[in-house]
N, CA, C and O of each residue as an XYZ file, in Angstrom:
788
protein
N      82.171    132.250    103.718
C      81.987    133.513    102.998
C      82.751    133.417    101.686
O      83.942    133.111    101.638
N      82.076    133.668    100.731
C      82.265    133.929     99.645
C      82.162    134.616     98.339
O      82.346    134.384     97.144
N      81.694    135.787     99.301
C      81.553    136.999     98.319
C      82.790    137.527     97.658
O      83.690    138.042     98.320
N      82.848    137.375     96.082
C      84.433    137.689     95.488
C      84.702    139.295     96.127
O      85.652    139.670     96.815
N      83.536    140.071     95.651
C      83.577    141.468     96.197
C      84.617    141.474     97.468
O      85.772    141.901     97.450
N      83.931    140.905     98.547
C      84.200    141.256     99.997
C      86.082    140.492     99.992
O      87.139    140.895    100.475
N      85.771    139.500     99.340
C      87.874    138.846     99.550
C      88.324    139.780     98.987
O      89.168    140.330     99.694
N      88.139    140.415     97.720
C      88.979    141.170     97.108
C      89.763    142.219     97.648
O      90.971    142.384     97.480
N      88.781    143.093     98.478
C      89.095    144.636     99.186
C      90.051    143.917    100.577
O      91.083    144.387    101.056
N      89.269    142.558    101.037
C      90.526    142.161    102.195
C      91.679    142.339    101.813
O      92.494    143.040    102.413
N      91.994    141.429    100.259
C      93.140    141.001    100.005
C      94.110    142.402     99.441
O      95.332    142.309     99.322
N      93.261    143.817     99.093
C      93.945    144.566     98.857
C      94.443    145.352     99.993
O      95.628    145.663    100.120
N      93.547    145.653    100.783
C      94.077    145.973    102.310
C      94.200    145.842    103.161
O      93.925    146.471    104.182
N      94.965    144.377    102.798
C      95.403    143.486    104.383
C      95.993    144.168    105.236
O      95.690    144.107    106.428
N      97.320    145.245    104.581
C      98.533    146.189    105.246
C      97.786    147.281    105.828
O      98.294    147.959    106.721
N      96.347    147.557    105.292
C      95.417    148.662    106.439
C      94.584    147.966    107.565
O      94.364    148.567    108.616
N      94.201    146.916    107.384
C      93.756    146.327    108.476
C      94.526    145.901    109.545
O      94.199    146.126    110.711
N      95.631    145.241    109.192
C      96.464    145.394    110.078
C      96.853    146.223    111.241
O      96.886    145.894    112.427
N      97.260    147.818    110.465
C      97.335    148.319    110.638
C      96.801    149.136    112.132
O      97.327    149.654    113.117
N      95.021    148.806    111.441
C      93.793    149.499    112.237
C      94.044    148.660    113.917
O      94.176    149.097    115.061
N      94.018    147.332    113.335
C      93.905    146.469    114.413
C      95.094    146.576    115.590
O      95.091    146.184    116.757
N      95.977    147.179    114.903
C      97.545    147.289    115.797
C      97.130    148.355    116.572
O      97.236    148.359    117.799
N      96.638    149.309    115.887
C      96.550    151.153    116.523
C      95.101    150.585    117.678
O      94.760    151.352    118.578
N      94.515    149.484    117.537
C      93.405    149.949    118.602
C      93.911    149.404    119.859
O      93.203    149.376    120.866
N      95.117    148.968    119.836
C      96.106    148.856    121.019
C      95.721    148.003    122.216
O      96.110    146.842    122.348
N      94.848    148.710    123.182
C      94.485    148.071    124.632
C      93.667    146.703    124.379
O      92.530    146.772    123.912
N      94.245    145.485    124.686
C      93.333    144.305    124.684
C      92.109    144.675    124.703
O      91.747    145.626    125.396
N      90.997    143.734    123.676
C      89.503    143.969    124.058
C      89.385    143.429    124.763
O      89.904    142.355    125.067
N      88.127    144.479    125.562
C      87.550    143.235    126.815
C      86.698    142.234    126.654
O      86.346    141.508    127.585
N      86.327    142.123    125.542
C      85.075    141.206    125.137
C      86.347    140.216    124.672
O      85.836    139.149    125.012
N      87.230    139.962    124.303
C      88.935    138.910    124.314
C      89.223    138.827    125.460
O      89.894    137.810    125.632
N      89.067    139.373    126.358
C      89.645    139.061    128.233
C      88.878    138.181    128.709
O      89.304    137.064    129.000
N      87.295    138.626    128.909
C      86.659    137.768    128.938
C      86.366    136.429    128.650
O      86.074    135.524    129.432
N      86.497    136.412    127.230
C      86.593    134.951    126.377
C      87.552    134.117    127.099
O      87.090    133.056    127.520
N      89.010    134.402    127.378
C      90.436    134.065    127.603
C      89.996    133.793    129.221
O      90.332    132.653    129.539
N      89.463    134.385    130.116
C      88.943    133.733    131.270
C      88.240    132.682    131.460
O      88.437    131.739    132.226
N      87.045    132.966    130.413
C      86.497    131.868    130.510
C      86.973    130.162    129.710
O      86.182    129.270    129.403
N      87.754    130.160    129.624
C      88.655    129.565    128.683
C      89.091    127.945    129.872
O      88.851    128.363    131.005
N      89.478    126.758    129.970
C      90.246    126.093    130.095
C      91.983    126.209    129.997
O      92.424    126.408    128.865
N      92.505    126.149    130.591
C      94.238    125.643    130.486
C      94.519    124.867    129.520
O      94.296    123.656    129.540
N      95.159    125.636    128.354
C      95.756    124.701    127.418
C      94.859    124.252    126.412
O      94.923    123.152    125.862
N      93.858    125.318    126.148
C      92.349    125.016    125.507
C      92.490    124.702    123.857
O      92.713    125.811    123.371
N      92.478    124.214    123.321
C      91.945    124.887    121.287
C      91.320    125.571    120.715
O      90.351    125.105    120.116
N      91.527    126.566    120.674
C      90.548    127.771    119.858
C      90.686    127.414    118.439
O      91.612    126.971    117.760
N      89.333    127.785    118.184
C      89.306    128.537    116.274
C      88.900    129.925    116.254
O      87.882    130.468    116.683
N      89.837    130.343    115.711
C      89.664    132.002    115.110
C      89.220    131.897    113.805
O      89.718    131.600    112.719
N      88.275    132.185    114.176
C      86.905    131.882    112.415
C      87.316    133.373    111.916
O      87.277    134.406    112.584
N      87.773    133.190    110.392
C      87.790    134.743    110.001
C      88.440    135.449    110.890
O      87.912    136.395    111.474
N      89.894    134.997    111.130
C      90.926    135.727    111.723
C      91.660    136.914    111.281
O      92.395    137.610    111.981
N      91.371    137.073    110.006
C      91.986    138.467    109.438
C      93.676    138.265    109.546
O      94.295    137.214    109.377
N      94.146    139.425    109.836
C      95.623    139.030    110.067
C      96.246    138.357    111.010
O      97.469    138.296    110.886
N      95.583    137.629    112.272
C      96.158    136.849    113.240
C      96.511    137.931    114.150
O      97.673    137.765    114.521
N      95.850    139.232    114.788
C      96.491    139.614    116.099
C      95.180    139.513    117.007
O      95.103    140.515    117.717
N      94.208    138.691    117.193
C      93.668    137.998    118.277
C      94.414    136.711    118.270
O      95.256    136.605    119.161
N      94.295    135.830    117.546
C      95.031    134.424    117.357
C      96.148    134.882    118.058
O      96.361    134.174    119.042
N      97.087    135.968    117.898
C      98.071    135.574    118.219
C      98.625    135.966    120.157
O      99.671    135.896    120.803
N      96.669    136.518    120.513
C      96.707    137.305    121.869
C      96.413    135.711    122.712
O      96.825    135.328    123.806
N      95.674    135.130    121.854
C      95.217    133.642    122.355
C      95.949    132.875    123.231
O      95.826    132.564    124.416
N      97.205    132.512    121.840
C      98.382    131.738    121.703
C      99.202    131.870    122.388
O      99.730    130.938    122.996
N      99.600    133.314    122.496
C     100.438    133.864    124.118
C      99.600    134.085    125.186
O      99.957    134.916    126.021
N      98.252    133.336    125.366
C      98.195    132.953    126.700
C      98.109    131.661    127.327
O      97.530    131.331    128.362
N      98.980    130.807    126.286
C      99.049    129.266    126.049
C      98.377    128.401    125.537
O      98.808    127.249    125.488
N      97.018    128.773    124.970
C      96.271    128.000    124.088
C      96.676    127.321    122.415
O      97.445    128.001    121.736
N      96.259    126.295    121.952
C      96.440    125.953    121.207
C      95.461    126.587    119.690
O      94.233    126.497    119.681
N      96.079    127.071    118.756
C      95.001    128.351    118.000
C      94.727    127.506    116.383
O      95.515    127.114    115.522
N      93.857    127.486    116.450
C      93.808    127.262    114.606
C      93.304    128.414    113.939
O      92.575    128.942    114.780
N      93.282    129.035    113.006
C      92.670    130.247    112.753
C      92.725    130.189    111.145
O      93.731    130.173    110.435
N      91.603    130.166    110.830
C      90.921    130.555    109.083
C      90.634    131.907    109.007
O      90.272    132.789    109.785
N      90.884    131.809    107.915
C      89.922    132.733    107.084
C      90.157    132.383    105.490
O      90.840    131.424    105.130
N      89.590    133.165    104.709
C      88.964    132.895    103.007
C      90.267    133.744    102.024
O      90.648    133.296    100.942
N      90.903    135.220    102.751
C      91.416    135.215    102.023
C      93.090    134.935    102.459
O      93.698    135.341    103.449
N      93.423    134.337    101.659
C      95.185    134.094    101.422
C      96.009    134.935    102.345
O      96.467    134.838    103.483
N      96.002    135.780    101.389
C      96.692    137.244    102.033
C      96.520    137.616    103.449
O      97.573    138.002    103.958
N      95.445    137.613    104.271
C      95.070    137.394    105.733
C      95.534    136.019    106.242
O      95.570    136.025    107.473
N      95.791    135.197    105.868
C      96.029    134.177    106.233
C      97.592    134.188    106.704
O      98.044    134.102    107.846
N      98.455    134.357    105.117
C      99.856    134.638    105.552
C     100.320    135.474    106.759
O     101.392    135.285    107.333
N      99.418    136.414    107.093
C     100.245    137.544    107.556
C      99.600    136.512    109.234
O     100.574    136.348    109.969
N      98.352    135.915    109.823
C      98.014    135.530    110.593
C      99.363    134.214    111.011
O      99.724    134.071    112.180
N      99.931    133.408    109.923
C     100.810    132.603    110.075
C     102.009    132.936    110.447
O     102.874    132.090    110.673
N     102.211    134.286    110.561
C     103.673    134.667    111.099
C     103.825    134.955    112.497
O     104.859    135.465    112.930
N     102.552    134.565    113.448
C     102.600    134.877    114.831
C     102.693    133.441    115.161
O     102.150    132.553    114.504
N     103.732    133.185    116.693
C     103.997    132.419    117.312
C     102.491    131.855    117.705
O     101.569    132.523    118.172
N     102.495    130.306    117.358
C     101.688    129.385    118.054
C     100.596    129.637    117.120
O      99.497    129.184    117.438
N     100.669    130.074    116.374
C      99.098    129.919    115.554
C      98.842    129.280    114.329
O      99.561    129.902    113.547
N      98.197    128.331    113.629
C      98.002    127.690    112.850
C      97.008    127.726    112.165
O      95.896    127.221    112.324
N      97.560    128.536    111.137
C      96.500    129.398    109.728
C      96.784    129.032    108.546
O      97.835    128.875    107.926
N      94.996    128.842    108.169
C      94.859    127.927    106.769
C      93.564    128.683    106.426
O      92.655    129.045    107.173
N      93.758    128.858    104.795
C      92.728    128.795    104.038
C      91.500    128.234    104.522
O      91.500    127.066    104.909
N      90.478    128.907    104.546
C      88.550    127.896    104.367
C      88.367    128.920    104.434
O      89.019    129.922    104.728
N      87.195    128.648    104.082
C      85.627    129.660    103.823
C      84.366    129.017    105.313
O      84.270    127.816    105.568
N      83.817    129.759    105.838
C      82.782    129.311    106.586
C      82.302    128.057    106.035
O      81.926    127.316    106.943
N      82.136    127.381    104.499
C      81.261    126.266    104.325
C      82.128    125.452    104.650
O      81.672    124.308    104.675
N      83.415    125.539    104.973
C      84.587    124.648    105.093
C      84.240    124.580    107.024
O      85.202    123.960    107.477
N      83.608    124.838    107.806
C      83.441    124.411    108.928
C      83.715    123.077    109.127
O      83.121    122.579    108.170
N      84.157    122.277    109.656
C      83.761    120.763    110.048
C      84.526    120.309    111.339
O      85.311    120.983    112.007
N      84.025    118.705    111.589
C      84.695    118.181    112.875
C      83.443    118.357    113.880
O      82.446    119.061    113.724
N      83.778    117.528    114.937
C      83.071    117.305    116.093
C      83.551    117.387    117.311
O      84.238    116.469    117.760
N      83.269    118.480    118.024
C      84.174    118.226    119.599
C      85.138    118.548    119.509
O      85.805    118.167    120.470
N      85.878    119.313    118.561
C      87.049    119.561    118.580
C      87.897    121.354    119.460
O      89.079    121.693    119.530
N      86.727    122.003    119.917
C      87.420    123.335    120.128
C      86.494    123.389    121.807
O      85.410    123.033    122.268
N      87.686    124.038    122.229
C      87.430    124.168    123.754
C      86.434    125.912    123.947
O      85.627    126.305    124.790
N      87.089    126.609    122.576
C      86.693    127.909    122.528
C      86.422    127.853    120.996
O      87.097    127.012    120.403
N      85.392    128.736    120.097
C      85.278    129.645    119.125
C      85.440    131.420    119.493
O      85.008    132.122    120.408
N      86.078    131.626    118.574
C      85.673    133.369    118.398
C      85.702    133.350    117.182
O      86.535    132.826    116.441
N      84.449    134.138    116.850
C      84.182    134.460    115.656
C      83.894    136.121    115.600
O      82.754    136.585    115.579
N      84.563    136.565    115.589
C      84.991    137.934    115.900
C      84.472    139.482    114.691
O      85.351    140.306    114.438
N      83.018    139.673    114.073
C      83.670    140.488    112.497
C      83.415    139.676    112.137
O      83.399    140.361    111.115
N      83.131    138.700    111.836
C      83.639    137.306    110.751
C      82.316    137.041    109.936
O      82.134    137.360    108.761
N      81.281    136.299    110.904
C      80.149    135.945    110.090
C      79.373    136.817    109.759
O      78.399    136.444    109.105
N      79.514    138.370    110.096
C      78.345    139.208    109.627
C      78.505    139.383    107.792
O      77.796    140.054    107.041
N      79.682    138.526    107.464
C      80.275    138.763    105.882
C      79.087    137.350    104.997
O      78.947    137.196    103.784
N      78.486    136.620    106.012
C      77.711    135.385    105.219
C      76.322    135.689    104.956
O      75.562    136.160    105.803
N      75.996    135.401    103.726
C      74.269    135.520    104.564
C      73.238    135.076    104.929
O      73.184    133.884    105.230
N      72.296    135.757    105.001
C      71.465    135.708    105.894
C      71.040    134.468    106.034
O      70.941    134.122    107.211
N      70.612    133.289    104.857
C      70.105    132.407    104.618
C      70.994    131.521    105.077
O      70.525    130.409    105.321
N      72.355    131.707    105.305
C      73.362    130.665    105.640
C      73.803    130.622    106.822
O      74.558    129.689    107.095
N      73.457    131.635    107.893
C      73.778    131.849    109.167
C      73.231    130.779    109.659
O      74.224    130.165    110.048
N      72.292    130.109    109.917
C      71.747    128.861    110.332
C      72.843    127.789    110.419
O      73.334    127.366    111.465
N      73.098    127.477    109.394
C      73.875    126.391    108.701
C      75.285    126.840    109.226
O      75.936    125.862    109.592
N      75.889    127.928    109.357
C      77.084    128.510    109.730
C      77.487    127.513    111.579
O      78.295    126.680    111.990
N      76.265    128.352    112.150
C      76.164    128.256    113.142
C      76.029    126.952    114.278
O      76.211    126.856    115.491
N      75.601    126.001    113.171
C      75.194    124.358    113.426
C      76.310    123.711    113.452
O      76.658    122.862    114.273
N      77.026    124.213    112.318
C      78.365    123.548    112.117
C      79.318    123.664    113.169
O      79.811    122.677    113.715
N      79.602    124.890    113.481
C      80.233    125.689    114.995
C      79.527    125.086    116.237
O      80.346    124.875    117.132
N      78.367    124.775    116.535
C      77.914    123.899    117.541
C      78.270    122.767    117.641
O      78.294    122.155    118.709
N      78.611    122.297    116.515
C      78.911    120.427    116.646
C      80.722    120.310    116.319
O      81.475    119.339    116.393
N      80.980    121.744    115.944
C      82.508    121.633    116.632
C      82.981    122.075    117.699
O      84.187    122.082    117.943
N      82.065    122.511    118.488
C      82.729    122.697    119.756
C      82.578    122.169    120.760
O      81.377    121.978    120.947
N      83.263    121.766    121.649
C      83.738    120.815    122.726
C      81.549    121.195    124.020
O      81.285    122.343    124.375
N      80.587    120.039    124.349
C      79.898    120.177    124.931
C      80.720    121.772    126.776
O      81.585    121.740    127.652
N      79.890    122.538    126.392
C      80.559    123.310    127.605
C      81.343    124.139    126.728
O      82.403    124.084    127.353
N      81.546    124.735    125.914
C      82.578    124.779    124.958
C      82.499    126.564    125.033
O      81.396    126.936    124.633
N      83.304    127.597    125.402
C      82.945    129.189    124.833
C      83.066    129.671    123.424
O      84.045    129.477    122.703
N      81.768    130.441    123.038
C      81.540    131.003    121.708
C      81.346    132.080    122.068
O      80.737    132.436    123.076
N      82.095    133.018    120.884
C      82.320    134.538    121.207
C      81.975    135.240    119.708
O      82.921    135.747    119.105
N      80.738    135.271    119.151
C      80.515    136.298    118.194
C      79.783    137.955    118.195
O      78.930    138.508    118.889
N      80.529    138.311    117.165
C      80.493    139.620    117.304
C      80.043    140.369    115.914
O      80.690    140.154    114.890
N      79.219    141.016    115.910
C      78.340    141.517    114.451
C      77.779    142.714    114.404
O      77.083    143.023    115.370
N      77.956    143.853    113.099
C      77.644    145.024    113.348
C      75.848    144.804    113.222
O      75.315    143.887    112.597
N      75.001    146.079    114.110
C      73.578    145.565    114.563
C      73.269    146.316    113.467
O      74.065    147.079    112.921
N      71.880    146.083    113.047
C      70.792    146.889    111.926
C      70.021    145.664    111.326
O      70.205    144.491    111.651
N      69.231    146.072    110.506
C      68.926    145.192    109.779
C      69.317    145.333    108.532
O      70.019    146.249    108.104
N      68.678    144.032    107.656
C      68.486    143.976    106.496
C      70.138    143.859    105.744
O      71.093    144.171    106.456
N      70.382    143.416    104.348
C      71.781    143.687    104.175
C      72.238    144.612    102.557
O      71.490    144.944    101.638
N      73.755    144.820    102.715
C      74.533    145.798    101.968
C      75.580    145.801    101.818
O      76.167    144.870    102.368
N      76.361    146.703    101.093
C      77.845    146.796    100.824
C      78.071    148.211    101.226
O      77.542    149.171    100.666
N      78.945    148.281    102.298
C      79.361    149.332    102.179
C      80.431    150.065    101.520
O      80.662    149.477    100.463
N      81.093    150.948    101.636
C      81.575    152.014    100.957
C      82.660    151.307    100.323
O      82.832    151.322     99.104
N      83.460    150.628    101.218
C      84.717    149.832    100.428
C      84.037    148.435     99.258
O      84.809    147.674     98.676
N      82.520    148.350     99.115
C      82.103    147.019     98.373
C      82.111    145.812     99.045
O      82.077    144.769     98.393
N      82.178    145.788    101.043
C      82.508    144.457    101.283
C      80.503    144.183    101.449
O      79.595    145.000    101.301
N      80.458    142.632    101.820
C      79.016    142.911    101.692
C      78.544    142.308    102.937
O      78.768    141.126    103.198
N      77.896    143.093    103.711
C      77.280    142.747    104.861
C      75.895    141.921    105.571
O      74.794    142.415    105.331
N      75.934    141.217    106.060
C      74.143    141.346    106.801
C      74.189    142.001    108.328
O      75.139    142.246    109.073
N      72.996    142.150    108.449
C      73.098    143.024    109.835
C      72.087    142.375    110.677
O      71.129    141.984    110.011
N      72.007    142.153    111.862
C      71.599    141.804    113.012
C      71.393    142.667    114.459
O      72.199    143.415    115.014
N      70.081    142.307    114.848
C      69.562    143.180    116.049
C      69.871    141.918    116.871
O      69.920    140.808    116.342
N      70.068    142.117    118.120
C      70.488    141.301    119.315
C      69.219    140.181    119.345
O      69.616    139.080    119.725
N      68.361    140.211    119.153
C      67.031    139.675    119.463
C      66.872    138.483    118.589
O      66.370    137.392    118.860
N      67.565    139.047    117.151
C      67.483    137.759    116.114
C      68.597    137.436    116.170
O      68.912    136.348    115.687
N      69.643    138.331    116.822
C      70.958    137.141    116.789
C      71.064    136.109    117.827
O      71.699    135.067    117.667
N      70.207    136.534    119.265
C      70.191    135.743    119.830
C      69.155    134.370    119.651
O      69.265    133.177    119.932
N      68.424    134.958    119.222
C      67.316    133.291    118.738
C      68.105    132.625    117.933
O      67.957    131.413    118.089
N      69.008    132.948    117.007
C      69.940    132.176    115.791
C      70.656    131.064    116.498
O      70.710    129.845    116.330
N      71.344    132.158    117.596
C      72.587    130.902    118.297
C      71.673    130.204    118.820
O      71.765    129.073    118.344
N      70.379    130.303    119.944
C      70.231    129.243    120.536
C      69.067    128.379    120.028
O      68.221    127.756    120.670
N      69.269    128.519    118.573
C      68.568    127.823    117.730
C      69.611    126.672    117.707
O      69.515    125.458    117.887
N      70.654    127.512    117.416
C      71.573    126.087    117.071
C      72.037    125.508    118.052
O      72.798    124.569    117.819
N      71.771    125.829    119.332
C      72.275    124.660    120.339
C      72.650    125.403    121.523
O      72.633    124.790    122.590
N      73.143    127.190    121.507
C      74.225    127.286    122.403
C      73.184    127.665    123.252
O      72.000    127.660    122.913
N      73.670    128.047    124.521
C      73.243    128.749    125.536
C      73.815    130.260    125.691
O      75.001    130.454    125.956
N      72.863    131.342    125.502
C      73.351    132.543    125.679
C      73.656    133.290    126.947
O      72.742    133.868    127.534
N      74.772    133.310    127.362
C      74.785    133.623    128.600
C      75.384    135.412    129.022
O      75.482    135.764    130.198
N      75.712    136.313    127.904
C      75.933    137.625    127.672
C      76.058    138.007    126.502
O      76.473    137.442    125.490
N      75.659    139.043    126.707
C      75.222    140.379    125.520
C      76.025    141.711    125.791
O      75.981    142.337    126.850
N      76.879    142.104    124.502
C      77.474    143.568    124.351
C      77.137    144.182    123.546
O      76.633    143.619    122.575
N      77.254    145.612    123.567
C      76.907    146.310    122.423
C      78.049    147.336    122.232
O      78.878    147.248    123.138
N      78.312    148.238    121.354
C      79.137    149.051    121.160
C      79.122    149.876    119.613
O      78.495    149.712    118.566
N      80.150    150.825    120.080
C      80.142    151.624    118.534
C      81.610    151.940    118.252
O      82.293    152.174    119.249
N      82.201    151.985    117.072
C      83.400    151.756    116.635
C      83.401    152.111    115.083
O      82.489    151.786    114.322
N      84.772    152.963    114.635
C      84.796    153.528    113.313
C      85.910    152.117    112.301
O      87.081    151.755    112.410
N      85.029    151.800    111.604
C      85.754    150.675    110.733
C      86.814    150.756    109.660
O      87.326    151.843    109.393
N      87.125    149.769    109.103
C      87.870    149.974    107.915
C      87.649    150.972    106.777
O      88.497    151.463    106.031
N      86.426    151.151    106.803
C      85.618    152.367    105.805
C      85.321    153.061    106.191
O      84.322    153.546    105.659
N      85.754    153.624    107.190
C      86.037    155.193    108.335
C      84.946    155.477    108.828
O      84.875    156.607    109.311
N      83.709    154.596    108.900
C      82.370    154.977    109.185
C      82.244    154.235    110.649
O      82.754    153.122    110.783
N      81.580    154.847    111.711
C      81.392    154.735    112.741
C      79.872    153.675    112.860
O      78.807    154.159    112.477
N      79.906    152.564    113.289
C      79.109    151.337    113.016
C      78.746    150.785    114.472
O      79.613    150.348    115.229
N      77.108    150.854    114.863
C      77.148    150.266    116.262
C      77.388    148.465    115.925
O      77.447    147.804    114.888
N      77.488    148.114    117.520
C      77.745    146.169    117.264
C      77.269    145.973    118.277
O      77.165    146.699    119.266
N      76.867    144.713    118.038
C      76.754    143.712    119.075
C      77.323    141.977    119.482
O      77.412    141.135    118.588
N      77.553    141.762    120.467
C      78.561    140.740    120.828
C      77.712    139.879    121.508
O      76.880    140.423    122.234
N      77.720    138.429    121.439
C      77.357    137.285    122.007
C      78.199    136.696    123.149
O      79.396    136.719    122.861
N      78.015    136.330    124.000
C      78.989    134.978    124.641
C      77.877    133.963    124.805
O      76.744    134.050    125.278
N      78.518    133.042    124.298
C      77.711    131.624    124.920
C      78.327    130.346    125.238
O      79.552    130.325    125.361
N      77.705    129.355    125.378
C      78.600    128.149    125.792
C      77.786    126.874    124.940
O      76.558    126.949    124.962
N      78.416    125.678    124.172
C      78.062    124.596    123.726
C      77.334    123.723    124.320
O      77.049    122.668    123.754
């Protein structure tokens, strides 16, 4: 992802996202899940980790965490939690083979678009370990936009998000949906993937 728009508003309200993410308090269950289905002592990537408080729910349950994201400012604040190892990239910066026992991509790729989700997604298949858990999560609708804060979105119905992943390889093995008020105070339905490499 590389919309200047969409880094910019991260990088100005890293200290509200934070924030949001602290106040929604009770572990997600769509993160419990993931963390079950998980290996002992696994490698995750937190694609578009934001400030590091999944990475850092990971990490304290003994996994080994790498966690990106694009802007800086999310990055630092993700590097100050125990066990997690946060660096700069952008989604085109994907690479490696076999290397992750788990993905979560959490929020993350609904920021790329449309034309690049393919390519996103291929890359994330051939880094993750054969058998491997993938956990994405994307607000549903179609077609794409910026909302109110200028970040810029694409949107996805379950139907084309699921042909996407198992275009690229995975096996879809559950589907969530939900509704939730965002960074731009607007109440946004979603939908969630699990699959396996």
């Amino acid at each position: 992802m590389t919309d200047k728009e969409t880094l910019d508003v991260y990088a100005q309200k890293v200290g509200d996202y934070e924030a949001m993410a602290q106040k929604s308090g009770a572990r997600n269950p769509l993160l419990t899940t993931f963390l079950e289905a998980l290996p002992a002592q696994a490698h995750v990537l937190d694609l578009g980790c934001g400030p590091g408080h999944f990475a850092a729910e990971i990490a304290a349950q003994g996994h080994q965490v790498t966690a990106t994201d694009a802007v800086r400012e999310m990055v630092a604040r993700a590097a100050q939690h125990a066990g997690v190892n946060a660096k700069v990239a952008t989604f085109d910066e994907i690479a490696g083979t076999d290397l992750y026992d788990g993905i979560w991509a959490n929020f993350s790729l609904l920021h790329a678009a449309r034309d690049a989700m393919p390519k996103h997604l291929s890359a994330l298949y051939t880094a993750i370990k054969p058998g491997g858990v993938f956990h994405i999560a994307l607000k549903s609708g179609q077609a794409s936009k910026r909302d109110a804060l200028g970040r810029f979105y694409t949107y996805y119905t379950d139907e084309e998000l699921t042909g996407l992943v198992t275009d690229a390889g995975f096996s879809v093995t559950e589907h969530a949906q939900g509704r939730e008020v965002g960074l731009d105070g607007t109440a946004a339905d979603w939908i969630a993937l699990r699959a396996h490499g």
